[in-house]
C-alpha positions in Angstrom: 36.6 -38.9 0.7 36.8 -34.7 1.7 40.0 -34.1 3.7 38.3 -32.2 6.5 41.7 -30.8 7.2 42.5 -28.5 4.6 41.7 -25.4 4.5 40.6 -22.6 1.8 44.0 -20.6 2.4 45.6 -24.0 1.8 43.7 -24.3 -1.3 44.2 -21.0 -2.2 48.1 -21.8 -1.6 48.0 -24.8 -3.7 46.4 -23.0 -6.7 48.7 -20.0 -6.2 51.4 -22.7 -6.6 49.9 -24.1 -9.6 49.2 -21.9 -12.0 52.8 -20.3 -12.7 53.6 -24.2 -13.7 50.2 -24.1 -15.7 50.8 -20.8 -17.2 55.1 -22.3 -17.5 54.0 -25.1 -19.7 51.5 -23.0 -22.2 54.5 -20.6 -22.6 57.2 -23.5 -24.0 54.3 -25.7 -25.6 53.5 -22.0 -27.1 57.2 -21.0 -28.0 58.6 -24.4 -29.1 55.5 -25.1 -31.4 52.6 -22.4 -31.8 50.2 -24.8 -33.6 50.6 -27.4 -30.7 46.7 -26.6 -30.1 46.6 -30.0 -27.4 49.3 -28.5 -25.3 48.4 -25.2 -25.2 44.4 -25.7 -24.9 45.0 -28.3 -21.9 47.4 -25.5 -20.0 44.2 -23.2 -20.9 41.4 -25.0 -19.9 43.6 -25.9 -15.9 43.8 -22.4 -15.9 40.3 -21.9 -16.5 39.6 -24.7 -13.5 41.8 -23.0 -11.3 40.2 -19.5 -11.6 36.9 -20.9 -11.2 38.0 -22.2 -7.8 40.1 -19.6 -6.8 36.9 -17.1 -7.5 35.2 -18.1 -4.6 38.0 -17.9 -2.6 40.2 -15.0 -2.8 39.0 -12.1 -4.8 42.5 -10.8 -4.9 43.9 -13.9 -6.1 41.5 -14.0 -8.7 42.0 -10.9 -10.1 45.7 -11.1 -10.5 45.3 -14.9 -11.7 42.8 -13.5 -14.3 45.0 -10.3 -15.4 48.1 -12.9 -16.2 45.7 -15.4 -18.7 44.3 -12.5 -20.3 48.5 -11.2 -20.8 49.8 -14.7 -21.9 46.8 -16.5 -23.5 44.1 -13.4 -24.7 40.8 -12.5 -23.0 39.0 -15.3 -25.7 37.5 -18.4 -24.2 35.7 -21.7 -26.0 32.5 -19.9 -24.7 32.5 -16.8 -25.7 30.1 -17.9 -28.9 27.7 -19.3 -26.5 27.5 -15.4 -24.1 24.6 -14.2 -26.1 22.5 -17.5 -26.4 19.0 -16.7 -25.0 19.6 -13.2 -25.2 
C-alpha cells in the first residue's frame, strides 16, 4: 500500500541518506577484495536505483549523486553495449 504521507523531499532525504552507505560498502567490498564482483556490482546497481529516482526529483541531487559514482565506480554501466542498438 502507497504511504500517502511521504513526501518527495522525504524521499529525496532518504536517498540522500542512502547512498553515502551504498557508495561506503562498494569502497570496503572494493578495498578489502577488488575481484569481489557480487559486492561491488550489488552497491552499483542500488546506486543506479537510487539515481533513477532521485532524477525525477531533485536535479541538484542528481547531479552531485551522479558526479560521486562516476569518481568511485567509473562512468561504465552493464548498458553501455546496448546505447547504440537500433541506431
Amino acid at each position: 500500500m502507497i504511504n500517502k504521507e511521504i513526501t518527495l523531499e522525504q524521499l529525496r532525504d532518504f536517498i540522500l541518506r542512502q547512498a553515502p552507505m551504498t557508495f561506503d560498502v562498494y569502497d570496503k567490498a572494493k578495498a578489502a577484495d577488488p575481484d569481489d564482483v557480487f559486492t561491488t556490482r550489488w552497491a552499483s546497481g542500488r546506486i543506479d536505483g537510487l539515481l533513477q529516482i532521485i532524477q525525477v526529483i531533485d536535479s541538484d541531487a542528481f547531479d552531485m549523486l551522479l558526479a560521486d559514482r562516476h569518481a568511485r565506480m567509473g562512468t561504465e554501466n552493464w548498458t553501455d553495449e546496448f546505447d547504440d542498438l537500433g541506431n
